[in-house]
C-alpha positions as CSV (number, residue, x, y, z in Angstrom):
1,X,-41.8,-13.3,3.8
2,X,-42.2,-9.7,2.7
3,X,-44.8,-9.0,5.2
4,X,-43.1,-10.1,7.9
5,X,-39.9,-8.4,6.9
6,X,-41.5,-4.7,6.5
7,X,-44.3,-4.9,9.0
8,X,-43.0,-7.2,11.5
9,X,-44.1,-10.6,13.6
10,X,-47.5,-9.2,14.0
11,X,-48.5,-9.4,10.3
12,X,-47.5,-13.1,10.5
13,X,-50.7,-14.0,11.4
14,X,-52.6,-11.5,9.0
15,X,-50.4,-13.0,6.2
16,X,-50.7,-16.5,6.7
17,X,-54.7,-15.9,6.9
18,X,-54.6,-14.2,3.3
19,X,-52.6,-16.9,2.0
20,X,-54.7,-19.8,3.4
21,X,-57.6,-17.8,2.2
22,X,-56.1,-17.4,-1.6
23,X,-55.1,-21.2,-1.4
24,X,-59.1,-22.0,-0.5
25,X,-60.2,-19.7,-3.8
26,X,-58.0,-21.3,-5.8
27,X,-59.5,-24.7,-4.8
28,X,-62.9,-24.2,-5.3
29,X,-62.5,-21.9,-8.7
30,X,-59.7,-23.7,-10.6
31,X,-61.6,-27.1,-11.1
32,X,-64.2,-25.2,-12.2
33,X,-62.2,-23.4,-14.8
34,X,-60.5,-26.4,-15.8
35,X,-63.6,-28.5,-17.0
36,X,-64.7,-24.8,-19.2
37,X,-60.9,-24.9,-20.8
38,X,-60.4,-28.7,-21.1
39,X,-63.9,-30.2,-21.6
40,X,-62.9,-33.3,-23.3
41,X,-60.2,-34.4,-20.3
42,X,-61.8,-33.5,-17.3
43,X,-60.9,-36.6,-14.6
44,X,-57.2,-35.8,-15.6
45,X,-57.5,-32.3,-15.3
46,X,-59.5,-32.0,-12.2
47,X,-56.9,-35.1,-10.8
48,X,-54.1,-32.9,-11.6
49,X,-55.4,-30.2,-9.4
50,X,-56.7,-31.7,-6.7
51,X,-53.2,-33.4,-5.8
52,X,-51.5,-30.1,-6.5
53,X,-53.8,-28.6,-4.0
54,X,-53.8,-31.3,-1.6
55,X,-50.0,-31.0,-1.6
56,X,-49.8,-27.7,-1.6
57,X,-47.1,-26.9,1.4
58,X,-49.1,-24.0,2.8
59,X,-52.4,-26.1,2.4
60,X,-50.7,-28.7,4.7
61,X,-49.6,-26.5,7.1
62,X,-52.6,-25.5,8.8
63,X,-54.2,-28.6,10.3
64,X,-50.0,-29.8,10.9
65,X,-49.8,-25.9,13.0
66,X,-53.6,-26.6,14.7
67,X,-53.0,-30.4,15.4
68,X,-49.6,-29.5,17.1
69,X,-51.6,-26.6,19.3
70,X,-54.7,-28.6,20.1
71,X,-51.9,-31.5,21.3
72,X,-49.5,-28.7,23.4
73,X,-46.7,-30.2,21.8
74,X,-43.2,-28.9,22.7
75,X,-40.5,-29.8,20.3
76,X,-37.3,-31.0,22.0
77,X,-34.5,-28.1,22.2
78,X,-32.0,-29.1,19.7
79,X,-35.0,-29.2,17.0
80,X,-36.4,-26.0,18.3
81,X,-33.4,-24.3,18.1
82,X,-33.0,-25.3,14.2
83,X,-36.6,-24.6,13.4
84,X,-35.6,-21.4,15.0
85,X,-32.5,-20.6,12.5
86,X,-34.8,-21.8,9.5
87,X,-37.3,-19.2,10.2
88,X,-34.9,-16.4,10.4
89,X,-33.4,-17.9,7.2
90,X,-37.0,-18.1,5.4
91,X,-37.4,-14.6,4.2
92,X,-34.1,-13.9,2.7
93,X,-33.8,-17.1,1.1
94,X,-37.5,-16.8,-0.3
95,X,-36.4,-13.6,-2.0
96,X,-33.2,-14.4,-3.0
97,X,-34.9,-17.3,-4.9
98,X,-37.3,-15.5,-6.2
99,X,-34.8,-13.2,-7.8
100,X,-33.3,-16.0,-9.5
101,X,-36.4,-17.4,-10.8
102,X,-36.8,-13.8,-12.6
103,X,-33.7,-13.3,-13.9
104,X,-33.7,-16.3,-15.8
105,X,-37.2,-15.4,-17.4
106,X,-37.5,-14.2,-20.6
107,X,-41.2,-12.8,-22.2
108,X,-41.5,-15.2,-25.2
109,X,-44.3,-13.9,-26.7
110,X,-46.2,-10.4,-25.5
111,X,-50.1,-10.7,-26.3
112,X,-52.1,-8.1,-25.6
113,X,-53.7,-9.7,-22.8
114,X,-50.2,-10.0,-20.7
115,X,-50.2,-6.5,-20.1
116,X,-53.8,-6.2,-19.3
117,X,-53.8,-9.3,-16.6
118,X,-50.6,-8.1,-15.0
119,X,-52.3,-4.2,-14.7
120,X,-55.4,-5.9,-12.7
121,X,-52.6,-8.0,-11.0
122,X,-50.7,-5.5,-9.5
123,X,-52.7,-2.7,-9.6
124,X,-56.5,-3.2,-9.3
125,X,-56.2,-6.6,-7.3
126,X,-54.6,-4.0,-4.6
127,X,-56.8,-1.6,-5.3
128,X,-60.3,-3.8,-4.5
129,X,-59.1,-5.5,-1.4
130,X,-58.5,-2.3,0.1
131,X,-62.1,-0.7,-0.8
132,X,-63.4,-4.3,-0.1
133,X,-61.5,-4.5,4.0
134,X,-63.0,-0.6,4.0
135,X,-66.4,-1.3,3.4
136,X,-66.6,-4.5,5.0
137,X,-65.3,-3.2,9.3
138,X,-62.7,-2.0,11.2
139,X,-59.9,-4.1,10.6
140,X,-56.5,-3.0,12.1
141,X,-54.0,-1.9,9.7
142,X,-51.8,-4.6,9.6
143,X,-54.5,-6.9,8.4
144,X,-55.2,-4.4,5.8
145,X,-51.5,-3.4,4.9
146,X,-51.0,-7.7,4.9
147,X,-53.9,-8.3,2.4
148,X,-52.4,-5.7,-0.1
149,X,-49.4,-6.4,-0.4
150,X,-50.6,-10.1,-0.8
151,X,-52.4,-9.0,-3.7
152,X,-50.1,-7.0,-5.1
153,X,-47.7,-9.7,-5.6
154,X,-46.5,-10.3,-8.8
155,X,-48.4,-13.2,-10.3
156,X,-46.8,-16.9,-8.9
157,X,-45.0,-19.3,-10.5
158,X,-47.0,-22.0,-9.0
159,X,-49.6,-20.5,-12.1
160,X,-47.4,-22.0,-14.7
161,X,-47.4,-25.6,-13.0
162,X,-51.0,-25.3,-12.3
163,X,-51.5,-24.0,-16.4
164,X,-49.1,-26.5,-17.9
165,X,-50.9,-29.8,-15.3
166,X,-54.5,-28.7,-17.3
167,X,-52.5,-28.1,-20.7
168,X,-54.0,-24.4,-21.3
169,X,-52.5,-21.4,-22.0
170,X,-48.7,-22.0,-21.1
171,X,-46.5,-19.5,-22.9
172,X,-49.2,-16.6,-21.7
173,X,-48.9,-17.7,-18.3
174,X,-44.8,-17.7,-18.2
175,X,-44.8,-14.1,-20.3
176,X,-47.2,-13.3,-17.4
177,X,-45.2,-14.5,-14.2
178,X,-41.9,-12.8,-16.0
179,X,-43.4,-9.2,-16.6
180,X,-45.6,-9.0,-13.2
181,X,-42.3,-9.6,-11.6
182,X,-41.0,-6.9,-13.7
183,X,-43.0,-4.4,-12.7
184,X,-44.0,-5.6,-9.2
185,X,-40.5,-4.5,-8.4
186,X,-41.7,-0.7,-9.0
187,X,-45.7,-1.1,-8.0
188,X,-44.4,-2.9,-5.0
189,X,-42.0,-0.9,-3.9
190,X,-44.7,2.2,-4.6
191,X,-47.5,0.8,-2.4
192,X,-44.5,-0.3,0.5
193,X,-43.9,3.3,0.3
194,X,-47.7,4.6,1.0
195,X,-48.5,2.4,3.5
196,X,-44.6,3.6,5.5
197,X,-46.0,6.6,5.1
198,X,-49.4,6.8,6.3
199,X,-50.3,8.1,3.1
200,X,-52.8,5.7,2.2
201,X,-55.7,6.0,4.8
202,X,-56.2,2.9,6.4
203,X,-59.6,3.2,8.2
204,X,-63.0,4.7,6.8
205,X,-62.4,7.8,9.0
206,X,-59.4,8.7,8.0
207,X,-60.3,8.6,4.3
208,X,-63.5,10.2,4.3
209,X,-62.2,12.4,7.5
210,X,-64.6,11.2,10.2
């Protein structure tokens, strides 16, 4: 939602790509860190996250959005015209409940680690993807400026569910949701203001003035 709202329809596209893409990472590295956390229950574990992937909303989306493309389906008016006022209402509702979510958070217990994982979070997550989309073409900006700021979200609280379904490391994973979306507020609102301003290079020319 926040891409769309700063940078417009045409980072819809670059968006939903980065999220798909996170989605699919999450998939294929979770179960694996599952069965090295929780050796001795690994059906339930890996059971546990395959339904929560399979159900995943944004998971389901894609081959629902390529099925109804491949078939040229045209929704009737009256439906299109509600889909229509639910996608104008999707990105302030989003934030608005993501808001909420954070103001009832409190940090239960602050572990040295919290501090460190929401640093690489917001900070060098950002930091490689944009060396990484540098070094790997010429990629236009709004993919770039999509793909940070999709990294530089505070961490989600889908997390939590997926740490409480494998029963490992809860309370750090909460203190970690609540104090990313802390400070995202400030590191977001820091990177928003780089990439307004054309102060962050967004090619391999312009940073090493080609």
């Amino acid at each position: 939602p926040l891409s769309h709202t700063l940078f417009g329809t045409q980072a819809a596209l670059a968006a939903i790509v980065v999220l798909v893409a996170a989605r699919l990472t999450h998939a294929v590295l979770l179960p694996v860190l599952v069965l090295v956390a929780r050796p001795q229950r690994p059906a339930r574990a890996l059971a546990q996250l395959l339904r929560a992937t399979v159900f995943d909303p944004i998971v389901l989306a894609v081959p629902v959005a390529l099925a109804v493309d491949a078939l040229d389906f045209n929704l009737p008016e009256t439906l299109a015209i509600v889909l229509d006022f639910l996608t104008v209402a999707a990105v302030p509702t989003a934030l608005f409940a993501v808001a909420i979510d954070l103001a009832g958070r409190r940090i239960v217990q602050l572990g040295w680690e919290v501090p460190v994982v929401t640093a690489v979070k917001l900070l060098v997550g950002p930091f490689i993807t944009y060396c990484v989309l540098l070094a790997i073409g010429d990629f236009e900006a709004v993919w770039i400026m999509a793909a940070m700021l999709a990294s530089a979200m505070p961490t989600a609280v889908r997390t939590e569910v997926i740490a409480r379904g494998a029963g490992v490391y809860t309370t750090g994973t909460a203190d970690c949701i609540a104090l990313s979306g802390r400070v995202g507020v400030a590191t977001i609102a820091l990177l928003v203001w780089l990439l307004d301003t054309g102060a962050l290079p967004l090619t391999a020319a312009e940073l090493f003035g080609g």
